[in-house]
N, C-alpha and C positions, 0 to 999 in steps of 0.2 A: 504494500500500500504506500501511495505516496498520497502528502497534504500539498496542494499549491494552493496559486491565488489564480483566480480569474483575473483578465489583465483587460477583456476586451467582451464584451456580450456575448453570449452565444444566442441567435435568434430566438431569445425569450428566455431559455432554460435557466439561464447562470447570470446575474449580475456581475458587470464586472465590480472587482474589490471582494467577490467571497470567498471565503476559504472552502475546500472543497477535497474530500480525499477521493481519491482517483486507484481502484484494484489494479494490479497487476497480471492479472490476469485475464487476459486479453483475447478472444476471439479475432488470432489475424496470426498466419505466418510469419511473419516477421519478427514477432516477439516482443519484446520490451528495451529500449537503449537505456543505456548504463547512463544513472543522471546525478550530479551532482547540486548542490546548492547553490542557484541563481541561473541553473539552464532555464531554457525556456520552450515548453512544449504544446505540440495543438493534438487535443484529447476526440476521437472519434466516439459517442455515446448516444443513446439509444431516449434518453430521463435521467431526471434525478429523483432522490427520496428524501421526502421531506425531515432529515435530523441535522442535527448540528455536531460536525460539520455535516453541510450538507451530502451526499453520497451517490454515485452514479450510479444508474445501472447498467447496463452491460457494456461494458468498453470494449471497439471493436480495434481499437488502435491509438497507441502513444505515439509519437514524431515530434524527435527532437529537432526544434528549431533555428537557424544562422541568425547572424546578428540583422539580415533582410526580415526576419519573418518567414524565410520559404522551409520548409521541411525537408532535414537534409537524409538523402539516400541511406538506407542500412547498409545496403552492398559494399 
């Protein structure tokens, strides 16, 4: 499990500024990038569940971020 922040809306879901823990366990081949403290990632899901923090539900994929924004390749 990881905690971040919301940085940026997600059409409707997520305020940005919530905190939010995001499973690791991920419906997606690619798996999960190795993240440390102040990476910045774009969260593929499904919902959220209404606790604090708030919590996803089905995460279909993590993608770690460049300093653009773009989501950088796993490969």
């Amino acid at each position: 499990m990881y905690e971040v922040e919301c940085l940026e809306e997600t059409s409707g879901a997520v305020s940005s500024g919530t905190e939010v823990t995001v499973s690791t366990d991920v419906v997606a081949a690619e798996g999960v990038p190795e993240l440390t403290e102040g990476d910045c990632v774009r969260v593929v899901f499904d919902g959220v569940q209404e606790t604090y923090p708030v919590q996803l539900h089905t995460v279909f994929a993590i993608y770690l971020l460049d300093e653009n924004g773009e989501a950088i390749d796993p490969t």
